[in-house]
N, C-alpha and C positions, 0 to 999 in steps of 0.2 A: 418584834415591835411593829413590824410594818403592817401585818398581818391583824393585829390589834388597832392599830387605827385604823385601817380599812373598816374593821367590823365597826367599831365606834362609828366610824361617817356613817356608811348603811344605815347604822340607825338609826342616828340622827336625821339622816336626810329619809329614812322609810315615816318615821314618826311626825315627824313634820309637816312631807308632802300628805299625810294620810289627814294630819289633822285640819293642812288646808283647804283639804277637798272636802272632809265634809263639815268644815262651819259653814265655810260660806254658800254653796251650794245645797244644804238640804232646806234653810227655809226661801232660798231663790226657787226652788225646785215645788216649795206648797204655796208661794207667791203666785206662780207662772200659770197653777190650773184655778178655771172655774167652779164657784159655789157650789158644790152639789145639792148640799141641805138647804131648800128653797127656805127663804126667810119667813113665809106662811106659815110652813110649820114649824118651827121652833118657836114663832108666836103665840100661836094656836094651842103649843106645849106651856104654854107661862102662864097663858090667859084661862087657860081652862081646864076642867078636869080628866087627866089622862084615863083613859080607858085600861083597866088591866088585861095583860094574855088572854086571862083564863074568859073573859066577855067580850071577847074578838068571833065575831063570828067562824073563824075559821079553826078553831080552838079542841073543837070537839075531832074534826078531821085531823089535824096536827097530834090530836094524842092517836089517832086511828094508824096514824102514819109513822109514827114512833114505835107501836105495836109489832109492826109489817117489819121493820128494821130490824127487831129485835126478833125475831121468829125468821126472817130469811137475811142476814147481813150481806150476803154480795149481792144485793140487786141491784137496779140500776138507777140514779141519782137525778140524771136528765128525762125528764117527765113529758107528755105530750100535749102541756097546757103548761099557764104560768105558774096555777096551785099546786101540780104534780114539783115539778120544780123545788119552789121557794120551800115550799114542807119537806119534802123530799130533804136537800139542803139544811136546812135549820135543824131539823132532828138529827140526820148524823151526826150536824157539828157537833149538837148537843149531846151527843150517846160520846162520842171521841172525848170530848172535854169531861165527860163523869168518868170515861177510863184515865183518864191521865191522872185523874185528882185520886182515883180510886189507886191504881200503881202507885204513887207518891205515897196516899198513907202507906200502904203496903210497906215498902221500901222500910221505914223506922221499925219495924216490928220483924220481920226478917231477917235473920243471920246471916254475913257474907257479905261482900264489897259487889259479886256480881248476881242477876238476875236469874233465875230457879226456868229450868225448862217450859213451866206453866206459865211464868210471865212472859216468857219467850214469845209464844204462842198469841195469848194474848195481846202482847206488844204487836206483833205482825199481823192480828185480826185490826186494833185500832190505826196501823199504817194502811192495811187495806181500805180502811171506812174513809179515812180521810182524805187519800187519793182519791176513790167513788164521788166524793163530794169535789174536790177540786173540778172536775171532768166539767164541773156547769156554770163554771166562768170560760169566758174567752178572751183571754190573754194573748193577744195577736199583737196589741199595740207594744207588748213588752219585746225589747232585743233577743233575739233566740238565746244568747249566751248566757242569759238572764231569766227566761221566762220564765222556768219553773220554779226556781228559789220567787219568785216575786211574788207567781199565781198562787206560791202555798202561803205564803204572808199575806198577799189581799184577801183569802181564803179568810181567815184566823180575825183578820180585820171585818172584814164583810160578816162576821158573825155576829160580832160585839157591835155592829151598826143596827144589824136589824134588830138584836136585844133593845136598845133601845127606841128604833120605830115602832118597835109592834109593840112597845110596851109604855112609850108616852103620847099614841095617837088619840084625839079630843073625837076623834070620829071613826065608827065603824069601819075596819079595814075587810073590804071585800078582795078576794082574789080569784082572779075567773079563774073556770075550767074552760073546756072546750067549747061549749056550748054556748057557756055565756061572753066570750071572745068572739063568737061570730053574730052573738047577740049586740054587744057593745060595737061591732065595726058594721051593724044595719045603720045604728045611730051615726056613724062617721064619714063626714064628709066625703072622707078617704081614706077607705080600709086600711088594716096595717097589721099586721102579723108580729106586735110588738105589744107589752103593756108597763105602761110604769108605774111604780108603787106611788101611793098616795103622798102628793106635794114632798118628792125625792128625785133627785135625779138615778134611782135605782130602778132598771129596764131591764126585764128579761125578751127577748127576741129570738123568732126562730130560725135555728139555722142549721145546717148538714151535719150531721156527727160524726166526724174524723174516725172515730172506732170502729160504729157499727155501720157507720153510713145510712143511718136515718134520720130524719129530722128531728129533732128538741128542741123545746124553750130553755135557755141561759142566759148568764147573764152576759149584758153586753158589755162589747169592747171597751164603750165608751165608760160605762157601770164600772167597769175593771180598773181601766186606770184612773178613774177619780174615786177609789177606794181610799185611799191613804189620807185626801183632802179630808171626807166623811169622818174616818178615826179621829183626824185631830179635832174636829168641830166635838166631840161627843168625848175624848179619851179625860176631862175631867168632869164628868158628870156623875155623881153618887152611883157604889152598885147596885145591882138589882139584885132583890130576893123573889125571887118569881120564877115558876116551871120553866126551865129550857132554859134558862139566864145563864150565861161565861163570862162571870164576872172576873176581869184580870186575865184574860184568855190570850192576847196578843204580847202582855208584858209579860207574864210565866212563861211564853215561849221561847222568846227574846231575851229573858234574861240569865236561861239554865244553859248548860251544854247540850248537844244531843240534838236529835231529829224525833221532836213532838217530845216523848219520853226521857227524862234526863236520866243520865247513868245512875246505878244503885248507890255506887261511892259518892258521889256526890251529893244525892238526898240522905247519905249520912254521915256528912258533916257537920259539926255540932252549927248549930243558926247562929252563933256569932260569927263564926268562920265563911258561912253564907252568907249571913250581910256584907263580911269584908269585901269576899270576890265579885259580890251583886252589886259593888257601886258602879254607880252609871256615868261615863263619861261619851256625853255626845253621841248615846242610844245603846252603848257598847259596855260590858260591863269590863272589872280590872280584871276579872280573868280572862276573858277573852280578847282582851285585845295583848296580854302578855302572851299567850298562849299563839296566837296570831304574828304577833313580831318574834317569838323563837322558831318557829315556824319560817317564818320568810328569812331570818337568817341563816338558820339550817341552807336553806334552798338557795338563797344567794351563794354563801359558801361551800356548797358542793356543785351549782355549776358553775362558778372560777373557777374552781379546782380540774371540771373537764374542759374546760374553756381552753384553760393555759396548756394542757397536755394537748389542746388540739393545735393550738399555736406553733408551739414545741416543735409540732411534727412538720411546720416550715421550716423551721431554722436548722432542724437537725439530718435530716433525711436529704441526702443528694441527690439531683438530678440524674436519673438512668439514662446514660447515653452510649455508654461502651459494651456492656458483657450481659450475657444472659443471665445474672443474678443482678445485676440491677434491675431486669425488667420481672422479677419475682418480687423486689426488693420494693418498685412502684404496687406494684399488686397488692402486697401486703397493708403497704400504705394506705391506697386504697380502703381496705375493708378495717384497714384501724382506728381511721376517723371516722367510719359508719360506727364502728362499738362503741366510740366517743359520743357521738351524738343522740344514739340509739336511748341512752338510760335518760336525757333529759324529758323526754315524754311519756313516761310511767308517772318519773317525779316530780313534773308540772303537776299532772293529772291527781296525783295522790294527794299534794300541797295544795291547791284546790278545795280537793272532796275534805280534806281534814278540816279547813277553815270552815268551808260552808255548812257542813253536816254535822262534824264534833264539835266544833270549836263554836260552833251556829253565829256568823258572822249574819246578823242581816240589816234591813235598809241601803240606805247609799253608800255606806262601805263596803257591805258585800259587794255591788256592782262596781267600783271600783278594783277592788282587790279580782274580782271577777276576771275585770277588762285587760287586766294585769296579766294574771294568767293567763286569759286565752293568744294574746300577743306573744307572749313568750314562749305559749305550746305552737303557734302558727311559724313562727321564727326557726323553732327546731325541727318542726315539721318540714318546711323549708331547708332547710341545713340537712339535714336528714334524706331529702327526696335528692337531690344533687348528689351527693357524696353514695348514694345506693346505685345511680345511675352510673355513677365514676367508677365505682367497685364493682357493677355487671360487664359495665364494656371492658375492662381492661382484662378480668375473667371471661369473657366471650369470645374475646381477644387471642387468649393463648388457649384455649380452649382450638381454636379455628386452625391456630400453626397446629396444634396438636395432632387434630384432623388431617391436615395434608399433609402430615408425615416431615415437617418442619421443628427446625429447633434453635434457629439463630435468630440472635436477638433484631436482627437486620428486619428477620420476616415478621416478628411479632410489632415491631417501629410503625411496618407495612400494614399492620393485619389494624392495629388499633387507630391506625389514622385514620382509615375509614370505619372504623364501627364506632371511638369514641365521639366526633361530632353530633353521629344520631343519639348518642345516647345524652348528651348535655342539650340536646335541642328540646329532648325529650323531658327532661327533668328541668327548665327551664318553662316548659310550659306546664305540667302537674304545678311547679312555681307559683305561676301565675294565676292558676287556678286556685290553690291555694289561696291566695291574696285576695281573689274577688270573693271565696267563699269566708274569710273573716272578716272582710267588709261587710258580708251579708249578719254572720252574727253578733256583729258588733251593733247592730240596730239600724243601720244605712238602708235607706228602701232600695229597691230593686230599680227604680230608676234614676236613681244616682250613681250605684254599682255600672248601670249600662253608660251613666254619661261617659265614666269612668276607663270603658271601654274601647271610648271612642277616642282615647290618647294617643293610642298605636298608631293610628291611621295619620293623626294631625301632625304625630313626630314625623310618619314618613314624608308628609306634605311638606312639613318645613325645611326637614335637613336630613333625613334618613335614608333619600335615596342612594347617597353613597355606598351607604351598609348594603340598603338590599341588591345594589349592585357589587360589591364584593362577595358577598352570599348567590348570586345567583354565578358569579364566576367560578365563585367557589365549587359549586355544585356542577360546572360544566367540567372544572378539572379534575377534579374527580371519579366525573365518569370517561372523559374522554382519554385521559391519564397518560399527558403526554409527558410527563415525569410523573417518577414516584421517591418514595424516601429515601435516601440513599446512593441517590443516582447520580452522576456527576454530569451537569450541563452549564450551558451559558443560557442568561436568560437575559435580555438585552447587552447592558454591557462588564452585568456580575458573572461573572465563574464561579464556581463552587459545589459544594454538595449540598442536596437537598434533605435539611433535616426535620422537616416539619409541614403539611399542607393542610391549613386550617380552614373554618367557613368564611373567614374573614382577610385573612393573609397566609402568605406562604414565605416560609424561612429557610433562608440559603446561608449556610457556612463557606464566604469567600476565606482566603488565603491571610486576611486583613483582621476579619471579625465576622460576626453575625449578621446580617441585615435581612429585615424585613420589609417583603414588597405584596401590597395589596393585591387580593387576585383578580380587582378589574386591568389593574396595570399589567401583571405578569400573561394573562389571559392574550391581553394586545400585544405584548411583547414577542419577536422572535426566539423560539426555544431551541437550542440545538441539543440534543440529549449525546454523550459524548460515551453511554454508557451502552446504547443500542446500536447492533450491526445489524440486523435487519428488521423488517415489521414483525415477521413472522415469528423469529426468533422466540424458542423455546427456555434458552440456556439461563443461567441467572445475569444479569445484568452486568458491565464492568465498565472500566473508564480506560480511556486513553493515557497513556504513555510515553512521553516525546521531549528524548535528551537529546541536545548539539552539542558534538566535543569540538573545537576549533583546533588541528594537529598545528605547532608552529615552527616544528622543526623539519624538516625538507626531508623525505622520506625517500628510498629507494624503492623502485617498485616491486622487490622482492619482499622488503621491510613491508611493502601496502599488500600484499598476498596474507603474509602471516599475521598480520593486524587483522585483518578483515577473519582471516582464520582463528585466531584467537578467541576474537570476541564474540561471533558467530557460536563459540562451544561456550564460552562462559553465559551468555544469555540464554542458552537453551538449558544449562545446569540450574538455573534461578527457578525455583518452584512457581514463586509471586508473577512471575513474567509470563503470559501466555502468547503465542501467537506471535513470537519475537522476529522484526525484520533491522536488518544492518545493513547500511549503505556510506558509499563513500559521495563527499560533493565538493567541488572546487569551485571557491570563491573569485571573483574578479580580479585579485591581487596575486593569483594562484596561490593560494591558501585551502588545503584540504580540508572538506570539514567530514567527521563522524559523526549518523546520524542513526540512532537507534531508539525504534517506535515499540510498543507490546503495549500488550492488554493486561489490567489488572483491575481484581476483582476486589477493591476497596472502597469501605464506601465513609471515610474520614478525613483528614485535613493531616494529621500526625503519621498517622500510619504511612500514606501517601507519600509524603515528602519526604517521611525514612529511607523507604525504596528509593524514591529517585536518588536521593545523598548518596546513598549507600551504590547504586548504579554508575553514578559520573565518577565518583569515588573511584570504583574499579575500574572505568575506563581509562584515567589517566593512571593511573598503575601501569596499565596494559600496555598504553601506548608507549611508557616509558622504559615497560620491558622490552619490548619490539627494538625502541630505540639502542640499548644496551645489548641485544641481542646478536648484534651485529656488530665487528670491530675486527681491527685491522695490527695485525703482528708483523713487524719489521726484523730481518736477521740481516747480519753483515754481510757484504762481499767478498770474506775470509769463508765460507757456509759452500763446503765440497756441493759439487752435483750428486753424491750418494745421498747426503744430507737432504738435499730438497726432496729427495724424491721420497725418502723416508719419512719426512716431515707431515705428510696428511695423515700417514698412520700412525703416527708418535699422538698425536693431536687426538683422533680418532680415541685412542687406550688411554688417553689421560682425561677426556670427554666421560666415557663409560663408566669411570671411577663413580661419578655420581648418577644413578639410577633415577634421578631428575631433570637431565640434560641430555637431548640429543644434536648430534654435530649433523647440521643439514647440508652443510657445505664448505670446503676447504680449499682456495684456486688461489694461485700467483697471477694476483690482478695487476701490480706493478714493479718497475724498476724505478725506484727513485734516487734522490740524488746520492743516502748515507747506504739504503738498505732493500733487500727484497722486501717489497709487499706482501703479505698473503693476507687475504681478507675473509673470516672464520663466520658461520652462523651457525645460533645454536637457536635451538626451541627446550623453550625449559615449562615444567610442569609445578611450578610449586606454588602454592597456595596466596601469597600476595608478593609483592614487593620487594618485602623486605628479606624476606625467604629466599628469593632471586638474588639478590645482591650477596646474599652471604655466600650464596654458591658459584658468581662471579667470582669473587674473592679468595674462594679456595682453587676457585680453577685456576688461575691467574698463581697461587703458591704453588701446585703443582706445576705448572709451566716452567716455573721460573726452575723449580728443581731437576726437571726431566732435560730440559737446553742445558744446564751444567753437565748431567752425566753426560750426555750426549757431544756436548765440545761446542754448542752451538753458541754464537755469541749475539745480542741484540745490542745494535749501532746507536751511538748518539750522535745529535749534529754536531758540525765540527763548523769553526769559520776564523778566515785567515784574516790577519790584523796586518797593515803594512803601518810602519812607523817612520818615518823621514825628520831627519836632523836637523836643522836648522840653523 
């Protein structure tokens, strides 16, 4: 349903806007230009007796010049006077126009919907003649996007004008050749390399011929675009029956399918069925403009359809920032949105050609419909140069780690920060290029396009300097590359790693979030790169390391050997940790603190702080084992002297029991009040904590069994209570 009212609106609002544009702007459009057909003659046509063709002076030559056509058809159109020209011109039109009518009969009497290799032929002989004749107008004043759909219409138009000049003039129409042009400009004030037809604003003028690059007489610019005025002053005037006469020559064109020739199916539809489709609605017949709106719907809805699958691939596709399939996964990306955009300019181009050439869209529709299209092929041309440049760099990209024998996504982060900016800078300006050049054929002159030009400069006068100071800092860090991606630095007073350095700003992942610091600012800021130990330094990059344990239980300085020992073999067992140093430091309060530094080659915010967790983690384990480590066995005063002496070795063999416990030391450190002291240490090897304790726990059952066999007893406090009477 949604889908269905979408299309409905399109329509509506395509039917609408089409039919606003051309009511009211096609007769603002024959308002806007000057008279061509001097009002002399068209008087001079009323008042007097028109001369026919065939008693035109020039009459005898015109059939000479029809001859010539017909015995050599590719010659050349543009002539080296104004007779060569205007005959030249006229007879083509007219030999073009007897094939078309001559195909048409054809068509009813022929068998088959399409065209016989001979008409073929033919047809492409009468497109050649026709083109030969276009060549002798100059069509400069029309918009490039437009020019030749127009100059073949003024063509077609310009034919059926001069039928009727040269065939209701009250006076001899001479038309110079060369001789007699330089004869007629002895007589002139003031020479002129131009002549105009008698009381018309129709002037041929000579000027450089683009093909061969020699001079001809054509018509002129100014001739060209007040063609259309001309037509409508004449398009209801009686037809002519008279040699060379196209009577109906612009409206048969205009109102069939096809280019010049209409298709064989169609000239054999019964003529009722052709009147239906040949009604005219505001120049445009019913078939053509249905044919025209299926058409533009087709095309609206196929490119939604890539439009939204390009969309899609925001919303669905992750940012690559962890693994080396994410940055295959951007790659791909990449070149998916090129496939996306890539088919909208076949099928601009072909929507287009259907309209204007099948469909034969013309007048001020066509140039709208025209203007239509060429905006939406300039847009995806645009879209398209971006998204090709986004897909070269990020393949150039892993292309370059490939080269250097690289393969972590860390290097390719590295490789694309500097080659994607040139490549968006790059596609950024084709862009731009882009832009000025369908300014140009959208009908803009060349110095509007340049005023155009000169926005760049005024935005940077106004407020742009910032930019191009972030861009030129950008470019200083880049080259001087006092960080790079993934580096761990301070950059005034953020920490963090460096995930991003773009022309514009660079992006640091602190501990917090993300932030983004412009690179005139980070440029001026102090960098300490936390991830480089020297200039010269070859090795991959890493970051510092630096946990403080705070000890808060009062240590023995045997206990402070074995700690320091301890952790000294557990930091260098750590893969992640390179370059590991442990030290001890005592605070003001004599407070011992544990302080261990190493180097680690990460370059994330998650990872990083697992290590460290994972590091203080074990430190206080350690230290708690150390603490535990150590402890103190009391025996009674009833405990023979055999007994003591036997006691380190009893201890010793109940130690050994567990193949994760060594007895370091076993001395009678006191006499106290209930019992001997002996104070035990052991170094245990088990893998955390809780592993240690459980083998406390068994040492400690074994103890408890080995002093039974042996008769030893361990003392409790005792304490005397006196009691007095009262």
């Amino acid at each position: 349903m949604p889908n269905r009212r979408l299309i409905r609106s399109l329509l509506a609002l395509l039917l609408g806007g089409l039919l606003a544009l051309m009511a009211p702007m096609a007769p603002a459009w024959s308002r806007s230009q000057p008279a061509p057909l001097a009002s002399p003659l068209a008087s001079s046509m009323a008042a007097s007796r028109a001369i026919p063709i065939t008693e035109q002076p020039f009459y005898p030559e015109l059939l000479a010049t029809a001859s010539r056509w017909a015995d050599a058809p590719l010659g050349q159109v543009v002539g080296d006077s104004p007779r060569d020209t205007l005959l030249n011109f006229y007879a083509v039109m007219a030999r073009v126009y007897t094939n078309i009518e001559q195909l048409s009969g054809q068509a009813a009497s022929d068998p088959g919907l399409l065209w016989s290799p001979a008409a073929h032929r033919r047809i492409e002989a009468t497109n050649q003649l026709f083109a030969l004749a276009v060549q002798a107008l100059d069509a400069r004043e029309f918009p490039e996007s437009v020019r030749e759909d127009m100059a073949h219409e003024a063509a077609l138009q310009l034919k059926q004008v001069l039928d009727y000049v040269l065939t209701h003039s009250s006076e001899p129409i001479t038309i110079p050749d060369g001789q007699q042009l330089k004869e007629l400009n002895a007589q002139r004030s003031q020479p002129s390399q131009s002549w105009t037809l008698l009381d018309t604003a129709i002037t041929l003028v000579l000027e450089q011929q683009a093909s061969d690059g020699n001079p001809g007489f054509v018509f002129s610019s100014g001739t060209v675009s007040q063609i259309q005025r001309m037509f409508d002053q004449i398009a209801s005037a009686p037809e002519l029956d008279q040699p060379f006469a196209s009577p109906n020559f612009y409206e048969g064109f205009s109102a069939t399918p096809g280019y010049l020739v209409p298709p064989k199916w169609y000239l054999r539809l019964p003529l009722k069925v052709r009147q239906v489709l040949e009604m005219s609605f505001q120049g445009q017949t019913l078939l053509q403009l249905s044919a025209a709106l299926l058409t533009l719907l087709l095309y609206v809805a196929l490119v939604r359809t890539l439009a939204q699958r390009l969309l899609h691939t925001y919303r669905s596709w992750q940012d690559p920032s962890q693994s080396r399939l994410s940055g295959w996964q951007q790659d791909n990306r990449a070149w998916y949105r090129v496939l996306l955009v890539l088919p909208v300019l076949p099928l601009t181009r072909f929507s287009q050609l259907f309209i204007d050439e099948y469909v034969n869209f013309t007048g001020l529709p066509l140039v709208v419909i025209t203007y239509l299209f060429f905006i939406a092929y300039f847009i995806a041309a645009s879209f398209l140069c971006f998204y090709l440049f986004e897909a070269l760099g990020r393949s150039l990209s892993e292309a370059l780690v490939g080269l250097r024998g690289g393969g972590s996504e860390l290097q390719l982060r590295r490789v694309s920060n500097l080659v994607m900016p040139v490549g968006r800078v790059c596609g950024g300006l084709l862009v731009l290029a882009l832009i000025y050049r369908l300014l140009i054929v959208l009908g803009l002159p060349s110095s509007t396009v340049l005023a155009f030009s000169a926005v760049p400069g005024l935005a940077i006068g106004l407020g742009a300097s910032k930019l191009l100071g972030n861009l030129f800092a950008g470019l200083s860090i880049q080259t001087d590359r006092p960080v790079r991606v993934g580096e761990f630095c301070r950059i005034g007073d953020n920490l963090g790693f460096v995930t991003k350095i773009g022309l514009r700003s660079l992006e640091l992942q602190t501990l917090e979030s993300r932030i983004t610091i412009p690179n005139s600012i980070a440029d001026e800021q102090t960098i300490v790169n936390y991830s480089r130990r020297s200039p010269g330094s070859s090795a991959a990059p890493m970051q510092s390391l630096d946990v403080h344990l705070g000890i808060e239980q009062r240590l023995s300085p045997e206990q402070v050997d074995d700690l320091l020992a301890i952790v000294r073999a557990h930091v260098e067992s750590v893969p992640e940790l390179l370059e590991p140093l442990v030290s001890l430091e005592q605070s003001e309060v004599d407070q011992l603190t544990l302080i261990c530094f190493a180097m680690v080659s990460l370059h994330d915010w998650p990872t990083y702080l697992a290590v460290r967790e994972q590091l203080l983690r074990r430190l206080k384990q350690l230290v708690e084992q150390v603490r535990l480590s150590t402890f103190t066995i009391g025996v009674s005063y009833d405990t023979r002297s055999d007994q003591l002496e036997r006691l380190p070795s009893l201890l010793q063999g109940v130690v050994n029991s567990d193949p994760l416990l060594d007895l370091q030391s076993c001395r009678l450190m006191a006499i106290a009040d209930f019992s001997y002291n002996i104070v035990v240490r052991l170094h245990g090897h088990q893998d955390s904590l809780r592993a240690f304790k459980d083998a406390i726990h068994a040492l400690n059952q074994r103890l408890l069994v080995c002093f039974a066999q042996e008769g030893i007893e361990i003392p409790f406090p005792t304490q005397l209570q006196l009691q007095r009477d009262v």
